[in-house]
C-alpha positions in Angstrom: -3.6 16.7 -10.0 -6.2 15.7 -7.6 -6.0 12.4 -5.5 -9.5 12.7 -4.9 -10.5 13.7 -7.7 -8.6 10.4 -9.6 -10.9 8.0 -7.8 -14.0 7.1 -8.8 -16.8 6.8 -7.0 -18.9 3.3 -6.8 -22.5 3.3 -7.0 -23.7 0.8 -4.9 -26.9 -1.2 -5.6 -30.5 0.5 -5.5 -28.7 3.7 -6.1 -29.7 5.6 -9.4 -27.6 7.9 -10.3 -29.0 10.4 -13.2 -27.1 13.7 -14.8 -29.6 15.9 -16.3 -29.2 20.0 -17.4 -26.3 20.3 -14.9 -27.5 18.8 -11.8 -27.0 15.6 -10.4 -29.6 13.4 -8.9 -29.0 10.3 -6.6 -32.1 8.2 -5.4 -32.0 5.6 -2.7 -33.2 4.1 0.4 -33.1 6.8 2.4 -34.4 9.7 0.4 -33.3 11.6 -2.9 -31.2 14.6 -3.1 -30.1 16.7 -6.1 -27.3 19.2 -6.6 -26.4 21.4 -9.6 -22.5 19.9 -11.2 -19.7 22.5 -11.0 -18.7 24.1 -14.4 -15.4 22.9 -15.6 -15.5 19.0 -14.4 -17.1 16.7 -16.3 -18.6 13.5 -14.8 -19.2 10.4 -16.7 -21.7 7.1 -15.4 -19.8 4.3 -16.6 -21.3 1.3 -15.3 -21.4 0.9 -11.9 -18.7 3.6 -11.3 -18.6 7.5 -11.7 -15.6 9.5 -13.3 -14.4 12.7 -13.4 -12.2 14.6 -14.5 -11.2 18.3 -15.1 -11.6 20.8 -18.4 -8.2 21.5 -19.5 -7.3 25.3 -19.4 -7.7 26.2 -16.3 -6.0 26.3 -12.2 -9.7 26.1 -10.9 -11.3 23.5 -13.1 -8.5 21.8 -11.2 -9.1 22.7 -8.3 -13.1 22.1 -8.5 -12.5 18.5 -9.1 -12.0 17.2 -5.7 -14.4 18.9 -4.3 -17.3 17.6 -6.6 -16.3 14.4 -6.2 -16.4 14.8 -2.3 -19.7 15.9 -2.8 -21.1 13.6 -5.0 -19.2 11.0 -3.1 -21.2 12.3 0.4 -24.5 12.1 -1.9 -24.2 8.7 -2.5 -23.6 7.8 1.4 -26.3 9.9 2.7 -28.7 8.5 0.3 -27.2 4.7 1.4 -25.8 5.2 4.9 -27.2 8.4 6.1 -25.4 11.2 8.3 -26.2 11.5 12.0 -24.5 14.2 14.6 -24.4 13.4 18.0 -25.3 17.1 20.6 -24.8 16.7 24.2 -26.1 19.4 26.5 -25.1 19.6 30.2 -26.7 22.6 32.3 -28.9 22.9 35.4 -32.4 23.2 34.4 -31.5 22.3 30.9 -34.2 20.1 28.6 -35.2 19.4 25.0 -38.1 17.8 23.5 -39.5 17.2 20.1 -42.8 18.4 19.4 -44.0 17.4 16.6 -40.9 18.5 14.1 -39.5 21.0 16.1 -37.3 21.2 18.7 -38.0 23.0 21.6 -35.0 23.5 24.2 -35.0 25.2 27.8 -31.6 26.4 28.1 -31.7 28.7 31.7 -33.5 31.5 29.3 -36.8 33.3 30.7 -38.1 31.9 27.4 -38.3 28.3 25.5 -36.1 28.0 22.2 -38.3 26.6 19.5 -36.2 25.3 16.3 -38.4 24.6 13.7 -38.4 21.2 11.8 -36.7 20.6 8.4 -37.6 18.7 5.9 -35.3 15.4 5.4 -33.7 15.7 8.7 -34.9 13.8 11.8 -34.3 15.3 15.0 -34.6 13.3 18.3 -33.8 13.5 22.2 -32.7 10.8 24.8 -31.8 12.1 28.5 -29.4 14.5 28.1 -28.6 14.0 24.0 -29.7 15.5 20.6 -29.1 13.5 17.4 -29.7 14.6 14.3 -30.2 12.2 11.4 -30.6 13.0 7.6 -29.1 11.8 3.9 -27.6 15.3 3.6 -24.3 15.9 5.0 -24.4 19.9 4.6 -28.2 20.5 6.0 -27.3 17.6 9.2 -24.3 19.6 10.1 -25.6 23.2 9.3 -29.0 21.9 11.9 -26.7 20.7 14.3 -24.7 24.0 14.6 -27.6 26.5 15.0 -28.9 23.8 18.0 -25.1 24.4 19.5 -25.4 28.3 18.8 -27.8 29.0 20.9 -26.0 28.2 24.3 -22.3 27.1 23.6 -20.6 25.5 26.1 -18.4 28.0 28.1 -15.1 27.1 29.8 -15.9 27.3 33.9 -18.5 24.6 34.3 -18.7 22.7 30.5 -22.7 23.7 30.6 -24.1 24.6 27.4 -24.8 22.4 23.9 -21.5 20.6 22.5 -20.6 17.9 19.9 -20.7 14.3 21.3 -16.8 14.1 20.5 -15.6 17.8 21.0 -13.5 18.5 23.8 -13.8 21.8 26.2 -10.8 23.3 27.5 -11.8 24.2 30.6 -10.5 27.2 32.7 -9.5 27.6 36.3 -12.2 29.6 38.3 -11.0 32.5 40.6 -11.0 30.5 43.9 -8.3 28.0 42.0 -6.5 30.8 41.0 -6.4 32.6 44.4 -5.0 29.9 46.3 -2.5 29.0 43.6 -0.5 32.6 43.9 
């Protein structure tokens, strides 16, 4: 049995939540988003509170049950809360700016990165951050990892695009080394 999957999920005020032809559709202050239900779990509105539980005869209707209520959960926060990742990008030379919806970085290239804009997320800059803001948890993160792919930070110096709270191991250079043997 799931531990997850057991708990139900509360709908907080000015959230509607609707089930419709196998999707699932949560409106609130911060936008709308809609995702199609995974077969074998059924999900019930019952008041104020969401259920669900698993068809029986099955190992992965079982196994599908956490993981649509972690989604349906994460709908329900983005839609109240929101999601926001934190980049950080350290490098000589290195800037971003927002034009318009995109996001256009100088990363020690011969040539300007432009990321296009997506619709629902919000991208903006402040010294030497990037934060991306949205109410979908899978679109904020998948945004925020293209940004970090296209200069990861390398183990020598730290320069290159990380996560506000990820931590670089960095490597002795050959001068450290050197001296060491």
């Amino acid at each position: 049995m799931s531990k997850i999957g057991k708990k139900p999920i509360e709908i907080p005020e000015g959230v509607n939540v609707k089930i419709e032809d196998g999707t699932i559709s949560v409106k609130g202050p911060k936008g709308e988003l809609t995702k199609p239900l995974t077969k074998g779990v059924n999900v019930v509105i019952d008041g104020n509170l969401v259920k669900l539980t698993p068809e029986e005869g099955n190992k992965e209707n079982i196994a599908k049950w956490g993981l649509q209520r972690a989604l349906m959960a994460n709908m329900i926060i983005g839609v109240t809360k929101g999601f926001e990742k934190v980049l950080e990008f350290q490098g000589i030379g290195y800037k971003a700016n927002v034009k318009g919806n995109d996001l256009e970085l100088i990363l020690g290239y011969s040539h300007p990165i432009t990321i296009p804009g997506i619709e629902g997320i919000t991208i903006s800059v402040e010294k030497s951050s990037i934060k991306i803001s949205g109410p979908n948890k899978e679109l904020v993160g998948k945004v925020a990892a293209e940004i970090r792919e296209k200069r990861p930070p390398e183990p020598y110096k730290g320069s290159g695009i990380k996560y506000k709270d990820e931590v670089i191991k960095r490597k002795a250079g050959k001068k450290a080394v050197a001296t060491a043997g």
